[in-house]
N, C-alpha and C positions, 0 to 999 in steps of 0.2 A: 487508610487503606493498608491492609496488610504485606509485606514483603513482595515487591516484585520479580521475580527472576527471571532475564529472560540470556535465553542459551540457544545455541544451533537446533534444528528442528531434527529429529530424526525419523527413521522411516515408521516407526509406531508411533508416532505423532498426527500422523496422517487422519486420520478418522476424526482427532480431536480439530484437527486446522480445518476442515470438511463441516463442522457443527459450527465453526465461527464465520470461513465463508458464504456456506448456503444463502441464508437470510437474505443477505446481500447483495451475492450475485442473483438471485433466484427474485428480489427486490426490482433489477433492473435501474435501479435511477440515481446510481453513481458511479458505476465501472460501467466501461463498454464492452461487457463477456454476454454472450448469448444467455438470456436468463435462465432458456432451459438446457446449458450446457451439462453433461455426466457429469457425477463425482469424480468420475478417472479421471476425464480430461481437464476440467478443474484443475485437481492435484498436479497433473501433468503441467499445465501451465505454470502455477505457482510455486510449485516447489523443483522448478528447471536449474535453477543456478546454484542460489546461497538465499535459505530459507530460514527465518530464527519465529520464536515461539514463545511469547509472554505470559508467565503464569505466577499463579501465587498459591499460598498452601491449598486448595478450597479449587481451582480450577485454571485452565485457559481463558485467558485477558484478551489475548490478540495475536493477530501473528503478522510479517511482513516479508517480504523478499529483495535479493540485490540482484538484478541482472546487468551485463552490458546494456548499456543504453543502443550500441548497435555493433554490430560485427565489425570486424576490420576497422576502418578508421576511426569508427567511433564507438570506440574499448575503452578510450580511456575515461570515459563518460559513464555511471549508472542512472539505471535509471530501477522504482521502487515504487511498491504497492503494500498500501497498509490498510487492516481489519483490525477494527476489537470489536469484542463481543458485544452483543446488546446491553447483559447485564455491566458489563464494565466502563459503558459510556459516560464521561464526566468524570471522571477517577484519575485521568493525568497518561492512561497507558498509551493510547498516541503521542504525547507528549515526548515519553521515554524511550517508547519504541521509536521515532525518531532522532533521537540522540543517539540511542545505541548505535542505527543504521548509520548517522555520519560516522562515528567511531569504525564502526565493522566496514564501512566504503573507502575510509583512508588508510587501515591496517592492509585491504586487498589491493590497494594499487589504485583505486579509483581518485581523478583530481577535480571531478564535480558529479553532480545529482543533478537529472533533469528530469521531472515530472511530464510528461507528454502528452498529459492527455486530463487534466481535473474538472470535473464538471463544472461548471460556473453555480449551478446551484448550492454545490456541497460548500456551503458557508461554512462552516464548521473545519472541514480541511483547509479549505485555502486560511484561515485564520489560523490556525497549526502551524503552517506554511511560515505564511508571513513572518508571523512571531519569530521563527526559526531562522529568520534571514533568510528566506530565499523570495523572489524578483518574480515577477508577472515580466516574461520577456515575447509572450506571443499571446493571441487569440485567433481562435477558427470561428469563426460567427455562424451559429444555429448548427454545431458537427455533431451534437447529440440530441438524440430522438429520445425523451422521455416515455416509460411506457403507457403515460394517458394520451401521449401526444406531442405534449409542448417539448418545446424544441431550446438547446441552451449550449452557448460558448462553450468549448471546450478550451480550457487556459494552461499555456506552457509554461512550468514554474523552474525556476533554475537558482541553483548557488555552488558555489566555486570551493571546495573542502579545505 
């Protein structure tokens, strides 16, 4: 794989973070965003807080965001959402775009990462997850609606920065 770089997102970045979302959310069956959400609101969501944007010579990898995990009392908590591109799947950029994200959560003041919401189907992230140290500290039994139907735990993943 050729150099990865990833850097703060900025506002021309948008279109490019919007071509790696779509698929995705418009997919339905790993985030719980309306599939047929706008572009706007989208972006509005995702790029609310502290948004970074992994790329290499040749294109956009991925991108990811840090939010409070909740207002007020629980500030000191983030909580994060990660995309890489179709083409970039198997290539390590989740990988590093999780690293990055704990690095950029404890340079802002964040003293843990709490995932709230991971599908139970997406083997692929919770195995990211794990690897990464972080714990399976809750389950919602059947909180997401797949778009054929079936139905899957929604699992709360947590690690301490």
């Amino acid at each position: 794989m050729s150099q990865v770089e990833l850097a703060p997102a900025q506002p021309n970045d948008a279109d490019a973070i919007w071509v790696i979302l779509e698929p995705v959310f418009r997919a339905g069956d790993t985030y719980a965003i309306d599939p047929g959400i706008s572009k706007e609101d989208a972006l509005a969501y995702w790029m609310a807080e502290h948004v970074y944007i992994a790329r290499d010579a040749d294109a956009a990898l991925g991108t990811f965001y840090i939010h409070r995990n909740r207002p007020g009392g629980g500030a000191h908590y983030c909580n994060c959402g990660f995309v890489t591109a179709p083409a970039a799947r198997g290539r390590g950029v989740a990988r590093r775009m999780l690293a990055h994200a704990q690095m950029q959560a404890r340079a802002l003041g964040f003293e843990a990462m709490v995932f709230n919401f991971v599908v139970s189907s997406n083997a692929r992230a919770i195995d990211t997850w794990v690897r990464a140290g972080f714990a399976e500290v809750g389950r919602v039994p059947e909180a997401f609606q797949a778009p054929d139907g079936s139905r899957h735990d929604s699992v709360v993943m947590f690690k301490r920065l």
